[in-house]
ROLOLO-68315 format. One record per residue (C-alpha): residue number from 1; chain; x, y, z. Coordinates in pm, 1 decimal, decimal comma. Each point is the difference from the previous one (the first is absolute). Layout:
BEGIN
   resi   chain         c1         c2         c3
    NUM       A          X          Y          Z
...
//
This chain:
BEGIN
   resi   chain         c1         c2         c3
      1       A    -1904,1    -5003,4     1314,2
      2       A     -126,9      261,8      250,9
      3       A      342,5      173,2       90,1
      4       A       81,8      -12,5     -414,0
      5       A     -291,4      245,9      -52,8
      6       A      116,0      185,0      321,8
      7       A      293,8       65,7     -134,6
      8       A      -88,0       41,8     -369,6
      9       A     -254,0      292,1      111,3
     10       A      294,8      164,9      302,8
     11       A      246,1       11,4     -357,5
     12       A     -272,3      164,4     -194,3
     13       A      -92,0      254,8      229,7
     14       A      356,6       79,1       55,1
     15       A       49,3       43,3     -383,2
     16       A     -308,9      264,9       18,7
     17       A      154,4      170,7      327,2
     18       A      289,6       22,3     -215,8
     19       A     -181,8      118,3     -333,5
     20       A     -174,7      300,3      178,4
     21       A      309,9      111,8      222,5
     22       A      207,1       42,0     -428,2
     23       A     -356,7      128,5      -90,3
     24       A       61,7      295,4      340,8
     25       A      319,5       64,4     -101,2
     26       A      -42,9       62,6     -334,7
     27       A     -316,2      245,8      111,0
     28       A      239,6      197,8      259,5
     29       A      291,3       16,1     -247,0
     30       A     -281,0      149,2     -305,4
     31       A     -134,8      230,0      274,1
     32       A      333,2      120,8      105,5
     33       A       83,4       73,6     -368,6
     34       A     -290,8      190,5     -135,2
     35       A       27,6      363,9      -49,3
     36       A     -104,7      248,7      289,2
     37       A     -353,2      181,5      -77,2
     38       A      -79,5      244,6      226,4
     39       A     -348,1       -0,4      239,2
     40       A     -198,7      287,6      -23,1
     41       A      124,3      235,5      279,9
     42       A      387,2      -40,3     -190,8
     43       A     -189,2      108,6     -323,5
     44       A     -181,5      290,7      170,2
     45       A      339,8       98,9      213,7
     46       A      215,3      -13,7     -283,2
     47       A     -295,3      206,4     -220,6
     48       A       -0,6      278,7      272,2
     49       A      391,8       44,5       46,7
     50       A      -15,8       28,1     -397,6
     51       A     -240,4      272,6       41,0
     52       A      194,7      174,9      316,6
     53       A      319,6        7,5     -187,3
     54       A     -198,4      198,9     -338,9
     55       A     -187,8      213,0      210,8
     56       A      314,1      140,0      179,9
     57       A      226,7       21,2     -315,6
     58       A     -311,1      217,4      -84,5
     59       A       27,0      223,4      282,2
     60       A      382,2       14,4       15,7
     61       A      -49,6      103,1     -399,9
     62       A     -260,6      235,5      133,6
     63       A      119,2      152,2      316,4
     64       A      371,8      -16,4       10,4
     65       A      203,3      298,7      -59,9
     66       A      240,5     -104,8     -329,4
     67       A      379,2       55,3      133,3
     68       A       61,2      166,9     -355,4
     69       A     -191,9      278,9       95,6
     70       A      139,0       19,5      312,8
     71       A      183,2      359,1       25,7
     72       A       49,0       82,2      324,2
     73       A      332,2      -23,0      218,9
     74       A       56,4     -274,2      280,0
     75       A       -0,2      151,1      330,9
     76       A      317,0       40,7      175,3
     77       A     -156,6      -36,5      369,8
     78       A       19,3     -316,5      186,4
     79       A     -281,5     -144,0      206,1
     80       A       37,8     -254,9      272,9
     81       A     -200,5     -328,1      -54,5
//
């Protein structure tokens, strides 16, 4: 009677093993499918590019000489680089 409860309890816990290895699987393959959120260093990285890329169309805008404007003649001397 002994060795029918042994094995009675080895076959249950080897139906749990089993049960929580699906219950892993099913965690990794929800994990692996959820959408990507940023931490906060992405958020404040991607915030400050946003704000380098305004700020310089703002100074190109401000400081660059239009080529429509441009009258002057290209110069026909050559310089060695």
């Amino acid at each position: 009677m002994n060795s029918y409860q042994d094995e009675m309890t080895a076959e249950y816990n080897r139906q749990r093993i089993i049960a929580e290895m699906k219950q892993i699987r099913l965690e990794h393959i929800a994990l692996g499918a959820r959408a990507y959120q940023p931490g906060r260093f992405a958020r404040l990285m991607f915030a400050f590019a946003n704000w380098m890329i305004a700020t310089g169309k703002q100074l190109r805008k401000r400081y660059e000489i239009p080529s429509a404007k441009c009258n002057q003649v290209a110069s026909t001397k050559r310089f060695a680089h």
